[in-house]
py3Dmol code that shows the C-alpha trace and the ligand (Angstrom):
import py3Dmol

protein = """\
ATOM      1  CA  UNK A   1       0.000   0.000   0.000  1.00  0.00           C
ATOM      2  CA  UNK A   2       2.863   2.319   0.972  1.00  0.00           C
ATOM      3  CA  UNK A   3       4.361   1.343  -2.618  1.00  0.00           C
ATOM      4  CA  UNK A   4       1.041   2.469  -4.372  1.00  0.00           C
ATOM      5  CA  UNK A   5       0.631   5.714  -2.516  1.00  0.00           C
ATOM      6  CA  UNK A   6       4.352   6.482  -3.539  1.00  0.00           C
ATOM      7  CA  UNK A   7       3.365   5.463  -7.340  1.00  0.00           C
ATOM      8  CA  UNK A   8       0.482   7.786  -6.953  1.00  0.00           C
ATOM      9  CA  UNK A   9       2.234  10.741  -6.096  1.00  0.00           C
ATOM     10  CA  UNK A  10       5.411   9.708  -8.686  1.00  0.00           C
ATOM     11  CA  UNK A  11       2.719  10.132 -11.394  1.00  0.00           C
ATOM     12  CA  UNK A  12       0.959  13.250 -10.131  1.00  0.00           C
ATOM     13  CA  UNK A  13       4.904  14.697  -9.621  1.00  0.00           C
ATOM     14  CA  UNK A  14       5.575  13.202 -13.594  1.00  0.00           C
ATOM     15  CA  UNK A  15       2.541  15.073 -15.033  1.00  0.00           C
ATOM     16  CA  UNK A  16       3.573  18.350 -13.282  1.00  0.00           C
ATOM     17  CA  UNK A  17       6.402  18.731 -14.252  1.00  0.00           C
ATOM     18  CA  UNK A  18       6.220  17.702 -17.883  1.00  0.00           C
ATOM     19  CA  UNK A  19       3.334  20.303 -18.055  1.00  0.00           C
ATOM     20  CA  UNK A  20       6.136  22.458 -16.412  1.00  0.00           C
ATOM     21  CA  UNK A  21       8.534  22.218 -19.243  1.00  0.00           C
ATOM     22  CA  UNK A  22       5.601  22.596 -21.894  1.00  0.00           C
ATOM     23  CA  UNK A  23       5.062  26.395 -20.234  1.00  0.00           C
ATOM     24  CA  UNK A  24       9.043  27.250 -20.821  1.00  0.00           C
ATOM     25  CA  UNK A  25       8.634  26.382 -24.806  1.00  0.00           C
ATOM     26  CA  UNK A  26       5.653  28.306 -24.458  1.00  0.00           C
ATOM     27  CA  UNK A  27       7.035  31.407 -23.039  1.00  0.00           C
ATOM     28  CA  UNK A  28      10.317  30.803 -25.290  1.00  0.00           C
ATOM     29  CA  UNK A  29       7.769  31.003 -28.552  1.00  0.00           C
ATOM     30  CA  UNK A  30       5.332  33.278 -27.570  1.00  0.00           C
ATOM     31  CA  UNK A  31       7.520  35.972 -24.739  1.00  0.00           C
ATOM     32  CA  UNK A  32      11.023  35.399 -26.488  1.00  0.00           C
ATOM     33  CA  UNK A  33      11.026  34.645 -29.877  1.00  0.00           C
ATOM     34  CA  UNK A  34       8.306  37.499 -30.645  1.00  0.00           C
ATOM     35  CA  UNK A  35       8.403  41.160 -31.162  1.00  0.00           C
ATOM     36  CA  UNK A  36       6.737  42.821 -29.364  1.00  0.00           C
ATOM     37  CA  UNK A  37       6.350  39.741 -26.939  1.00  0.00           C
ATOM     38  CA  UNK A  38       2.643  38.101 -26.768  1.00  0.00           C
ATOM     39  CA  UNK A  39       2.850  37.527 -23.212  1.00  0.00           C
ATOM     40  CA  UNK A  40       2.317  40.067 -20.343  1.00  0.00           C
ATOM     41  CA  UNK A  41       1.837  39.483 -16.732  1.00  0.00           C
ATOM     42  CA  UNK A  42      -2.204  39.196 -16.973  1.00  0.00           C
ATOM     43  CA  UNK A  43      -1.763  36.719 -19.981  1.00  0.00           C
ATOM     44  CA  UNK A  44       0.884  34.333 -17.974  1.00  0.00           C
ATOM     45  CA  UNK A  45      -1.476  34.510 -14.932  1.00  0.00           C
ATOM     46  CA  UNK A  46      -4.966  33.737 -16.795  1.00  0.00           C
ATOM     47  CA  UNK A  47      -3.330  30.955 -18.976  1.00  0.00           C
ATOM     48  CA  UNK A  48      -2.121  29.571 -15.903  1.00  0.00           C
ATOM     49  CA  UNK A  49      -4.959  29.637 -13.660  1.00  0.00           C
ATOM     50  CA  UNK A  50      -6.428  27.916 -16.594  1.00  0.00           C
ATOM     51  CA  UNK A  51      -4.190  25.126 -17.221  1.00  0.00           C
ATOM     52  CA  UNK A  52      -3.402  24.653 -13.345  1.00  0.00           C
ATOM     53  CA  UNK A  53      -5.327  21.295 -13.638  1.00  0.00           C
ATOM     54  CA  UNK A  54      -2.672  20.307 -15.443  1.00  0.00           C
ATOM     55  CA  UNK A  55      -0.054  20.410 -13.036  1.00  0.00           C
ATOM     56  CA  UNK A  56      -1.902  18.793  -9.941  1.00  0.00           C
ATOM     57  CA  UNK A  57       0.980  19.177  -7.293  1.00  0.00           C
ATOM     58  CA  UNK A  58       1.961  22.906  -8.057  1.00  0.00           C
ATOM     59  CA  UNK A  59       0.295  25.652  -6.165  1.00  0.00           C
ATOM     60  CA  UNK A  60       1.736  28.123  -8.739  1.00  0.00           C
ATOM     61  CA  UNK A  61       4.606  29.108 -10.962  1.00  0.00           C
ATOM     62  CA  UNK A  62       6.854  31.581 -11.860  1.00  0.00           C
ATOM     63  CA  UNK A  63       8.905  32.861 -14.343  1.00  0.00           C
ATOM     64  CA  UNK A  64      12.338  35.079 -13.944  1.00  0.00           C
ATOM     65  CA  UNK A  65      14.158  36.637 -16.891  1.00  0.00           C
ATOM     66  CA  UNK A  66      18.147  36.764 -16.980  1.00  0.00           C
ATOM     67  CA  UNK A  67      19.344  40.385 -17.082  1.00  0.00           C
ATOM     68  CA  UNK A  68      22.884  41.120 -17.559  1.00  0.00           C
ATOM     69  CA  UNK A  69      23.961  44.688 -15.608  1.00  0.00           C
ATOM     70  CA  UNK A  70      24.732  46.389 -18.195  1.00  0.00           C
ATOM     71  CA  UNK A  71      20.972  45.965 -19.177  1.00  0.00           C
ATOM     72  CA  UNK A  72      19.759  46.620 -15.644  1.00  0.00           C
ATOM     73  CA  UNK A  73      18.769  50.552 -15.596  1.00  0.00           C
ATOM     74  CA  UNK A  74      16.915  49.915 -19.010  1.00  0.00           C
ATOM     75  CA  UNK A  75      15.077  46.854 -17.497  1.00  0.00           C
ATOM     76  CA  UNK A  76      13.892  48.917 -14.610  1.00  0.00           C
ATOM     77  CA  UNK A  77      12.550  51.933 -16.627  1.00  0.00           C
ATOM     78  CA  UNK A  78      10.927  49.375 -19.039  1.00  0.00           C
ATOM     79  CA  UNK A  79       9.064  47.306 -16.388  1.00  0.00           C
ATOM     80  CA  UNK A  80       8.853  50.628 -14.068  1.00  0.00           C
ATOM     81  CA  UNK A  81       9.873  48.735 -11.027  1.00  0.00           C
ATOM     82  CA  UNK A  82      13.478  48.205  -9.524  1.00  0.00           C
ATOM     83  CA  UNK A  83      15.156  44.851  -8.973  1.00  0.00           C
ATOM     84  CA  UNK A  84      14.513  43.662  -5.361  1.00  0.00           C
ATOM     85  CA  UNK A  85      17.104  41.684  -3.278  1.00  0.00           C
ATOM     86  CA  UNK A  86      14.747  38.466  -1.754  1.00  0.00           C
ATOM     87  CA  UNK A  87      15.777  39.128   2.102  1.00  0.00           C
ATOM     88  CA  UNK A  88      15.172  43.123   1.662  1.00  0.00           C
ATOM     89  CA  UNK A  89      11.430  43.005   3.225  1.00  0.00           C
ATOM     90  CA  UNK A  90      10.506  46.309   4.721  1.00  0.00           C
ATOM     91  CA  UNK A  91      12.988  45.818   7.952  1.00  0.00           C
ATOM     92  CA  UNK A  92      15.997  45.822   5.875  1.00  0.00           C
ATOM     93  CA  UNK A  93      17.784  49.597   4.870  1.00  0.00           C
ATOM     94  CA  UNK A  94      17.577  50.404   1.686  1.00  0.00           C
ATOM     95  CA  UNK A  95      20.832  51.913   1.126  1.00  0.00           C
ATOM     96  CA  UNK A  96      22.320  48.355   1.858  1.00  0.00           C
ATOM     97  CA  UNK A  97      19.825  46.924  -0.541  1.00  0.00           C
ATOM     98  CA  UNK A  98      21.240  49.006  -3.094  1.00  0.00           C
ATOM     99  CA  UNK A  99      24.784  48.518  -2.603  1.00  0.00           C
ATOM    100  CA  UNK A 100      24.440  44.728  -2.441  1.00  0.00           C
ATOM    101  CA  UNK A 101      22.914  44.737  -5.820  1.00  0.00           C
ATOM    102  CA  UNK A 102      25.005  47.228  -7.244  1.00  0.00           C
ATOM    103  CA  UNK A 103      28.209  44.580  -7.247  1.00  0.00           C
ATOM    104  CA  UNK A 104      26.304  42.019  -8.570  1.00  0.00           C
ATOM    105  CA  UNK A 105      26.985  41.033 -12.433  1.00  0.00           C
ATOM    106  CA  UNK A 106      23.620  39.501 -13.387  1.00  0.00           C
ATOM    107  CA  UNK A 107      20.286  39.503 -12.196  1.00  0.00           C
ATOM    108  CA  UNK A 108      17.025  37.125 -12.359  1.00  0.00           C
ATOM    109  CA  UNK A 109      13.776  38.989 -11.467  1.00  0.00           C
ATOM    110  CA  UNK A 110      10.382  37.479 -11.615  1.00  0.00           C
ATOM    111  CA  UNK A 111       8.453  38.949 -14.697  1.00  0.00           C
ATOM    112  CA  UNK A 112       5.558  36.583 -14.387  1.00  0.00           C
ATOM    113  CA  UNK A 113       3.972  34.735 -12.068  1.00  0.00           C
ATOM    114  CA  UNK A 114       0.314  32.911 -11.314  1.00  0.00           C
ATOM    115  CA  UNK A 115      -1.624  35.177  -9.013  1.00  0.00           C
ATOM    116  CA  UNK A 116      -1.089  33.713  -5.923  1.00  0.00           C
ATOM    117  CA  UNK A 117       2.710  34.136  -5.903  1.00  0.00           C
ATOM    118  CA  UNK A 118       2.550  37.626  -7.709  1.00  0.00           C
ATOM    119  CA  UNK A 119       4.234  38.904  -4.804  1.00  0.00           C
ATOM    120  CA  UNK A 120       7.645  37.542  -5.850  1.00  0.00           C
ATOM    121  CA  UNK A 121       7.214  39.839  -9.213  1.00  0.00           C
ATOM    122  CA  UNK A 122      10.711  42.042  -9.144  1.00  0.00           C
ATOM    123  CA  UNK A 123      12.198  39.841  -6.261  1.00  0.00           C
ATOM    124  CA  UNK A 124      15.874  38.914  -7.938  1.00  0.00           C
ATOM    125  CA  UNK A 125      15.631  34.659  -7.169  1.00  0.00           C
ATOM    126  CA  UNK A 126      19.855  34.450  -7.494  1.00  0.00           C
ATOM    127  CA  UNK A 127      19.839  36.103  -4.146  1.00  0.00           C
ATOM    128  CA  UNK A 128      17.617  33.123  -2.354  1.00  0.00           C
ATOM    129  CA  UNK A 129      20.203  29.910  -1.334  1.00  0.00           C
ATOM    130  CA  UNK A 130      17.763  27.678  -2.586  1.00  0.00           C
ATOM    131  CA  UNK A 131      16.436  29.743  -5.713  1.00  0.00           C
ATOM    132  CA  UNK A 132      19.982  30.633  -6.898  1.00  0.00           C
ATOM    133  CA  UNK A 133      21.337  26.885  -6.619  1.00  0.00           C
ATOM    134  CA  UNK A 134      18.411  25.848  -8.496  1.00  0.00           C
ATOM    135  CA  UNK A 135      18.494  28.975 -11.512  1.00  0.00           C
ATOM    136  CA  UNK A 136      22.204  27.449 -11.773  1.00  0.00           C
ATOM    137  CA  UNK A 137      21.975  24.129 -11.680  1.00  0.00           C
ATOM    138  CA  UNK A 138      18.875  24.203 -14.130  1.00  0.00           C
ATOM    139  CA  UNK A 139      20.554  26.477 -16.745  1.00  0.00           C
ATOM    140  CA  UNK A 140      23.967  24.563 -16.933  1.00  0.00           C
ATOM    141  CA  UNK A 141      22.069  20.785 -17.572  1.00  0.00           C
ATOM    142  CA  UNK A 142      19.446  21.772 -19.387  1.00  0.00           C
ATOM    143  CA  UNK A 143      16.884  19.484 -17.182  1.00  0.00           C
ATOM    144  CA  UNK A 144      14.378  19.962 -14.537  1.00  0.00           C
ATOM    145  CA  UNK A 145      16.166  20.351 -11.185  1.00  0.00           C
ATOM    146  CA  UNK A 146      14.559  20.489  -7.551  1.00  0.00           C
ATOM    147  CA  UNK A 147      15.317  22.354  -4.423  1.00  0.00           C
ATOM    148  CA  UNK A 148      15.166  20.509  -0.831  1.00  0.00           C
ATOM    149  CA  UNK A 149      12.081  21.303   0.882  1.00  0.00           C
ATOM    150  CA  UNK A 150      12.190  25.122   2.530  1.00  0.00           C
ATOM    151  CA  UNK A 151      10.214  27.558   3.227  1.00  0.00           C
ATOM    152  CA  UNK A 152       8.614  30.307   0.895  1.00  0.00           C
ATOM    153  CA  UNK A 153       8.514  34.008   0.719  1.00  0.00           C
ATOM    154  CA  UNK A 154       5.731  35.355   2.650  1.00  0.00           C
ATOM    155  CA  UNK A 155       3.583  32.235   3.201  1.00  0.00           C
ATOM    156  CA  UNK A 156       6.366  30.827   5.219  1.00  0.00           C
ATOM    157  CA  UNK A 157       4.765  27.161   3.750  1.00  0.00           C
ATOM    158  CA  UNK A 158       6.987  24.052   3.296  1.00  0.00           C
ATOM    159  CA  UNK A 159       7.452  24.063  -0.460  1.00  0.00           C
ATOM    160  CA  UNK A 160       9.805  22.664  -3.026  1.00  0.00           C
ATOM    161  CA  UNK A 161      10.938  24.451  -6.884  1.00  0.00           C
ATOM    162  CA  UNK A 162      11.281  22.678  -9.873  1.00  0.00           C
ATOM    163  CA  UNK A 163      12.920  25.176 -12.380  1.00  0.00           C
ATOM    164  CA  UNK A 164      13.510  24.447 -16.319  1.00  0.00           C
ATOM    165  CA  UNK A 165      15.882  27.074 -18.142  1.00  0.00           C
ATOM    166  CA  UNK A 166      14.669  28.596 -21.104  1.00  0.00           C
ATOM    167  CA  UNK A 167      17.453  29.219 -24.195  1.00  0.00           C
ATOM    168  CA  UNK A 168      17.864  31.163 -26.641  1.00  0.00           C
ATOM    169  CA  UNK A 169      16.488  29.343 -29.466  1.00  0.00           C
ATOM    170  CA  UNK A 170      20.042  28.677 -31.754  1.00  0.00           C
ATOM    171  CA  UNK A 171      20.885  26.579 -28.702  1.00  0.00           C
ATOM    172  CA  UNK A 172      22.246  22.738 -30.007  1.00  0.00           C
ATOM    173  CA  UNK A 173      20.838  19.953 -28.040  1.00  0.00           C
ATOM    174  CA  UNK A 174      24.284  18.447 -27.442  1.00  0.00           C
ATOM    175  CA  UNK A 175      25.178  21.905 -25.864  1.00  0.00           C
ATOM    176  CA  UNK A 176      27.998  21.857 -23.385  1.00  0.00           C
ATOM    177  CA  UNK A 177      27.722  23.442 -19.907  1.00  0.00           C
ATOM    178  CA  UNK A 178      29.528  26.752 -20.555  1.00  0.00           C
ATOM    179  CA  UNK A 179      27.542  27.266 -23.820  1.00  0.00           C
ATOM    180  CA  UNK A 180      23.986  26.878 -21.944  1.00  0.00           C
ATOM    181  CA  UNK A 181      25.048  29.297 -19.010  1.00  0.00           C
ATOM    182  CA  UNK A 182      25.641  31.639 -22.150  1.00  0.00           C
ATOM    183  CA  UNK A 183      22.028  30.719 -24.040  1.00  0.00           C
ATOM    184  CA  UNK A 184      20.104  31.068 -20.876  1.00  0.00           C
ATOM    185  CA  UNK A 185      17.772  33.558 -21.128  1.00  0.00           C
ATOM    186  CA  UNK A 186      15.331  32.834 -18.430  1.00  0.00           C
ATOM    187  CA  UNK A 187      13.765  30.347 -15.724  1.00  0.00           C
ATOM    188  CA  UNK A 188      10.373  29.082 -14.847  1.00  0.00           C
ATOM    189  CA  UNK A 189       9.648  27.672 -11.919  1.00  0.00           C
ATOM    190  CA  UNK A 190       6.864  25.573 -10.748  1.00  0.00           C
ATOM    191  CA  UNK A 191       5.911  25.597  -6.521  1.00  0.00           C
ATOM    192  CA  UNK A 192       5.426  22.716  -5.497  1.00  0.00           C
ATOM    193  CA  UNK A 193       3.196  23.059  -2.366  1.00  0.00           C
ATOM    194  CA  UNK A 194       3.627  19.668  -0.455  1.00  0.00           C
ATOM    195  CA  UNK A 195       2.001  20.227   2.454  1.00  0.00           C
ATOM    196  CA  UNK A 196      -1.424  20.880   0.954  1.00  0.00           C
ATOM    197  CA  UNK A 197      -1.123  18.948  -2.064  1.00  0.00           C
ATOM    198  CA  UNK A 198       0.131  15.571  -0.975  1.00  0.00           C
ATOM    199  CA  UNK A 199      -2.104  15.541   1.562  1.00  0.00           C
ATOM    200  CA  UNK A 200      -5.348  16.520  -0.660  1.00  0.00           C
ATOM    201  CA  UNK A 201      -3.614  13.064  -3.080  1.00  0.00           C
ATOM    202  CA  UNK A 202      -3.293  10.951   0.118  1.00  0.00           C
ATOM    203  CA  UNK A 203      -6.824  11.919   1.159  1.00  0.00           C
ATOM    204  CA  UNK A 204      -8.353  10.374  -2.077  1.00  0.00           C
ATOM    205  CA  UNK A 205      -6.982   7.023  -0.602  1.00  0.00           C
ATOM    206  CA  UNK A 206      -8.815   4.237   1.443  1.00  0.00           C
ATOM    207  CA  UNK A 207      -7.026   3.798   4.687  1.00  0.00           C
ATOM    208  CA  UNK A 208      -6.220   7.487   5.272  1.00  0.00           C
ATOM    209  CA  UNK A 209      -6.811   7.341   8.787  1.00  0.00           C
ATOM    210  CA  UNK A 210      -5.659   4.088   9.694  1.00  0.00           C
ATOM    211  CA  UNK A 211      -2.079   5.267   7.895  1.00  0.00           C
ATOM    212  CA  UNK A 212       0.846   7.557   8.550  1.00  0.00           C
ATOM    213  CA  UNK A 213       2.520   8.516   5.676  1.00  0.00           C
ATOM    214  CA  UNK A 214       5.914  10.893   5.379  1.00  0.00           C
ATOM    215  CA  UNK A 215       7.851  11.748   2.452  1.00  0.00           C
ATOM    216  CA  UNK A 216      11.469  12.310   3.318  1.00  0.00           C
ATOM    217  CA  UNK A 217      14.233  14.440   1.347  1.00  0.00           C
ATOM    218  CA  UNK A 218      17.132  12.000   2.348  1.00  0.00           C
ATOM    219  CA  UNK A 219      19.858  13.275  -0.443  1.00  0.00           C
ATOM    220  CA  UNK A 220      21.928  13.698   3.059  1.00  0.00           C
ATOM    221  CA  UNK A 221      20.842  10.444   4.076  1.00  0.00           C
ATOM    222  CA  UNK A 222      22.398  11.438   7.911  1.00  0.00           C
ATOM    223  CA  UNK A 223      20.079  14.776   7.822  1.00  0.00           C
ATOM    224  CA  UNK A 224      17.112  14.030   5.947  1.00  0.00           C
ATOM    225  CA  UNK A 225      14.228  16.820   5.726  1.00  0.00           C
ATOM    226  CA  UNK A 226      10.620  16.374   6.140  1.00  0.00           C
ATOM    227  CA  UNK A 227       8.836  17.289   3.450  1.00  0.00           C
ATOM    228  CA  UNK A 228       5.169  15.952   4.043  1.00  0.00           C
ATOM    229  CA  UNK A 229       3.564  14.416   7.810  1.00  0.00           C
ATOM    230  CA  UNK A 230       4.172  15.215  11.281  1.00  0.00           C
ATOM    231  CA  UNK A 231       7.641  14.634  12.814  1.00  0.00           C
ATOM    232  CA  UNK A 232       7.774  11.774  14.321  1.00  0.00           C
ATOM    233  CA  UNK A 233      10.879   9.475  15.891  1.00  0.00           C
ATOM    234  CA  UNK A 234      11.059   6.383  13.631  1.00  0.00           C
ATOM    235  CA  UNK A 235       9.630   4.390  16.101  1.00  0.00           C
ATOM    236  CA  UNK A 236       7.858   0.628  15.426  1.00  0.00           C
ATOM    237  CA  UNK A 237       7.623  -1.033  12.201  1.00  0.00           C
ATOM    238  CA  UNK A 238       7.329   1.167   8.524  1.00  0.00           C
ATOM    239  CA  UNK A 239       7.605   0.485   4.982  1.00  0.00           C
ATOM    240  CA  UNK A 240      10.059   2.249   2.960  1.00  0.00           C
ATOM    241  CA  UNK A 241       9.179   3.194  -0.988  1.00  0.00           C
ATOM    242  CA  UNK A 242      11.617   5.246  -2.833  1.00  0.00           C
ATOM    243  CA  UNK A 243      10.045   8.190  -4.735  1.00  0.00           C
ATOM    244  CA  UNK A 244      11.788   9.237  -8.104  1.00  0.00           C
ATOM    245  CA  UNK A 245      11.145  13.134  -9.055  1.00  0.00           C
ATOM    246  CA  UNK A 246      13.292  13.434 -11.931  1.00  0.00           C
ATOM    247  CA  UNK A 247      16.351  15.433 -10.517  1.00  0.00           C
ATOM    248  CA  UNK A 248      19.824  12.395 -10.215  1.00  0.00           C
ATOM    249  CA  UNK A 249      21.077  14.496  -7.162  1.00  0.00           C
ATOM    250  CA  UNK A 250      18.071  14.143  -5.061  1.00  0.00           C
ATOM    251  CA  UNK A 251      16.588  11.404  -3.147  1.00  0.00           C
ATOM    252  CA  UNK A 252      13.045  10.828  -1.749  1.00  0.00           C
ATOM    253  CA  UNK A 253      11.333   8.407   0.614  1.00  0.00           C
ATOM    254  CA  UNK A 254       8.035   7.740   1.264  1.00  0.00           C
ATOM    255  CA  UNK A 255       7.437   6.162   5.017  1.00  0.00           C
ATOM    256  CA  UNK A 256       4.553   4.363   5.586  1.00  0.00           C
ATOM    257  CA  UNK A 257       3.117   2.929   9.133  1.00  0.00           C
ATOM    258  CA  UNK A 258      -0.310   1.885  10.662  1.00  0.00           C
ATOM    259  CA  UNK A 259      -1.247   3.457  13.547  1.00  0.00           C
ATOM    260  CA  UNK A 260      -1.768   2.186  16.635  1.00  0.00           C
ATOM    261  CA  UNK A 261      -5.364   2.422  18.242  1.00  0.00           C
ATOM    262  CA  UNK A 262      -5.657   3.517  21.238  1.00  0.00           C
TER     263      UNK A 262
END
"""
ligand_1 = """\
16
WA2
N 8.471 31.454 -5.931
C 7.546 31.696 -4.967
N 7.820 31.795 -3.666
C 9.114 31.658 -3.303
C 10.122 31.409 -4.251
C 9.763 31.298 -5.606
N 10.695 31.045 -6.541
N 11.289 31.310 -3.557
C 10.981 31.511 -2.251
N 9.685 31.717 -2.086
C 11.064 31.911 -10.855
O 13.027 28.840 -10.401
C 12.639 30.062 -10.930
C 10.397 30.960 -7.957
C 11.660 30.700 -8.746
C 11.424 30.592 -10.234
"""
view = py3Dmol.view(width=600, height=400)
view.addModel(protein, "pdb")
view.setStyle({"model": 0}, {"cartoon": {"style": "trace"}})
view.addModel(ligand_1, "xyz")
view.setStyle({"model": 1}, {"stick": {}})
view.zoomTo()
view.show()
């Protein structure tokens, strides 16, 4: 049973993200490769609301656009908003803001984005740990990569990213690494929302209530990170299914137990 629930969510996690990728052709044909661009931010939003029953385990995506600084002060005055560091909420000076960003040689500000996470539009995502290993990773292999679970901007929700670079379009597909860094022009992400969403999937089930389930991040396997169910010790007898989500460097677990009546 544990093995079918982690199928179940495998698939879900499969359809997501190739629905995922489908969006960054979409915005490469219809944002990039057109002048003037067809897309603006009510477009993305209403064609995503729309097709968000296509990417069951998302709660929303994304989409940041490399800018190079030499291009920066143009950028602004075009979108007519400045470039926002992702840790400068109202507490933080501005002046330091500034000066931070000032000595930085490349940006990646959120252009787009499905209404609920509109508030990241202008937030620079190379200046989030997790955000800014993901933008690099993505853009140098040329695949879907995942973060580890953390927590979002604002909602403060356990969530995970799965980001797809878009490329320029003369980009070869036996591209090396150095010459997709170059092509990159962009990166969607998809939010995964795993609190919420694996638990509406596991809810469909039979046996919710007589069943614990957790999904692990164990790609430390000597500090793995919750990602779904309450923290528990690893106490009595569970079943272990592996979870694949696409990404080589991570690894998932799905722990399954009945519980005890009391
Ligand atoms: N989107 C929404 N909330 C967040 C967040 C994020 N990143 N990071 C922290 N809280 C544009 O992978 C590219 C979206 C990142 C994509």
């Amino acid at each position: 049973m544990c093995d079918e629930r982690a199928r179940m969510l495998q698939d879900q996690f499969n359809v997501s993200m190739n629905h995922l990728q489908a969006l960054a052709i979409l915005i490469s044909t219809f944002h990039h490769a057109k002048n003037p661009s067809a897309i603006d931010q009510i477009t993305f939003a209403r064609y995503a609301e729309r097709t968000a029953f296509e990417r069951p385990l998302t709660s929303g995506v994304a989409y940041a656009v490399k800018v190079l600084h030499s291009e920066r002060e143009q950028f602004e005055k075009q979108q007519g908003w400045k470039i926002k560091r992702m840790d400068s909420t109202e507490q933080s000076p501005a002046r330091e803001e500034d000066a931070d960003l000032e000595n930085r040689d490349e940006y990646a500000p959120v252009i787009f984005a499905q209404d609920t996470y509109k508030h990241v539009i202008s937030f620079d995502m190379l200046t989030g740990k997790e955000d800014r290993e993901n933008i690099l990773r993505a853009r140098e292999s040329g695949k879907g990569v995942l973060t580890a679970p953390f927590r979002l901007l604002k909602s403060r929700r356990l969530g995970v990213i799965l980001t797809y670079a878009v490329y320029k379009s003369e980009l070869t597909s036996n591209a090396t690494p150095a010459e997709r860094i170059q092509a990159a022009i962009g990166y969607l992400g998809g939010i995964f929302d795993v609190e919420a969403l694996v638990d509406k999937l596991l809810h469909q089930l039979a046996c919710k209530h007589s069943m614990m389930v957790n999904v692990y991040d164990k790609t430390n396997p000597y500090e793995p990170i919750i990602m779904y169910g309450s923290n528990m010790t690893n106490v009595g007898l569970y079943h272990i299914s592996t979870l694949n989500f696409g990404d080589p460097i991570r690894k998932h677990e799905m722990h399954c137990r009945f519980k005890q009546k009391s």
